[in-house]
C-alpha positions in Angstrom: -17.2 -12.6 1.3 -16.6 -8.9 2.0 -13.4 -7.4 0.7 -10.4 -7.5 3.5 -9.0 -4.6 4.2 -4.8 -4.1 4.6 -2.6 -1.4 5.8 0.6 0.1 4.3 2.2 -0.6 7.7 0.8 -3.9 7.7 2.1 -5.0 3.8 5.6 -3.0 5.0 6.1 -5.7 8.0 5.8 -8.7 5.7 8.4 -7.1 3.1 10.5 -6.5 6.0 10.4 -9.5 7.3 12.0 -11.3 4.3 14.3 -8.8 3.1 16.9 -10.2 5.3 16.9 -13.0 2.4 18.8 -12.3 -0.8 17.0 -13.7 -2.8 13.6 -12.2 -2.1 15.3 -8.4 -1.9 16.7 -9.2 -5.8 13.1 -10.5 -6.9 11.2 -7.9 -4.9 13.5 -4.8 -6.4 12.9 -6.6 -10.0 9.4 -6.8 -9.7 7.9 -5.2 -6.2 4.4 -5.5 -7.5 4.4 -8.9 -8.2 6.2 -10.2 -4.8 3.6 -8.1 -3.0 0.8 -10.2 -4.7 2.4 -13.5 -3.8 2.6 -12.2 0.0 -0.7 -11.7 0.3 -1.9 -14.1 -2.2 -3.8 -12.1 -3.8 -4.2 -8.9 -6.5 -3.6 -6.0 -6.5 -5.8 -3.1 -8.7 -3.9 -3.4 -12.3 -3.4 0.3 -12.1 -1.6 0.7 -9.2 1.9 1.2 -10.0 5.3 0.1 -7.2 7.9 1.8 -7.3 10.9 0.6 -5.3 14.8 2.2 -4.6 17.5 0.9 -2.8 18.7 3.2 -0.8 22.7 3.4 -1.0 25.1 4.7 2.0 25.1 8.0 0.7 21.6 8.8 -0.6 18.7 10.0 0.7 15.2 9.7 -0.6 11.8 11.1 0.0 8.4 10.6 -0.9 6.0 13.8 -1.6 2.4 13.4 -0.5 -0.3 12.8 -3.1 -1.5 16.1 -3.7 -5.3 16.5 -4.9 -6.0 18.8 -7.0 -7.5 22.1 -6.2 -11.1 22.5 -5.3 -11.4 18.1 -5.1 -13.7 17.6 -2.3 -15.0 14.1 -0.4 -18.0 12.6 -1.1 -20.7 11.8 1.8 -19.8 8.2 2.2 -15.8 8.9 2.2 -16.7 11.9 4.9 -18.1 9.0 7.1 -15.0 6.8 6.3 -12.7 9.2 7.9 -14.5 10.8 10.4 -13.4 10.0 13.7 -14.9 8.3 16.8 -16.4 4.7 15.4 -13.9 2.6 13.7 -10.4 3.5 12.9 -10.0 0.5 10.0 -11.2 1.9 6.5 -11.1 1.4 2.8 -10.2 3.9 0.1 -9.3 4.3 -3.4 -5.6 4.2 -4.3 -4.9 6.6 -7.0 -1.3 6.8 -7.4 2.0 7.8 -5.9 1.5 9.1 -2.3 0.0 6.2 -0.1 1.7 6.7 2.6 -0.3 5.7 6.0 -3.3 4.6 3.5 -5.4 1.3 4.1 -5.9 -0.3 0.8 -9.0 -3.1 0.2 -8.5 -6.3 -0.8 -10.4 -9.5 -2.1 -10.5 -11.8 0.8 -7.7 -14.1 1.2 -5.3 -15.3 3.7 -1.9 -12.9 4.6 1.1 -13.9 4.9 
């Protein structure tokens, strides 16, 4: 089966969804990575690293974009990917820190 492909926004609505339970906010800010798996049932890329803060009432936090490194071009195929007009769903390569608004592929299994 092809691989299924998963937004940020979509993995951020099923973490929000059970946040409301203490439980699951203890075991997802002791091990977000894990929790994430069991969500979608499935693996994620062993080098992907989660980071997760709580914020507090008087703290702010913000996440800098991924920033590639000078003279880093696209290839031909991830050109197509991203140019616009066909299909707005996509796969890519998660590289690190940054992945805001990224689709990320997955092995096919059920969500949620």
């Amino acid at each position: 089966m092809p691989a299924q492909t998963v937004s940020r926004s979509e993995i951020e609505d099923v973490i929000t969804r059970n946040l409301k339970y203490p439980e699951y906010r203890a075991l997802f800010l002791k091990s977000p990575k894990t929790m994430i798996e069991k969500q979608l049932n499935n693996s994620l890329p062993a080098d992907l690293e989660i980071k997760v803060v709580e914020e507090g009432p008087k703290t702010l936090y913000f996440v800098l974009p991924y920033e590639v490194a000078s003279g880093a071009e696209l290839s031909d195929a991830d050109l197509e990917q991203v140019a616009g007009g066909k299909n707005d769903t996509f796969s890519c390569n998660v590289t690190g820190a940054g992945m805001m608004n990224t689709k990320i592929s997955f092995k096919p299994s059920a969500i949620m």
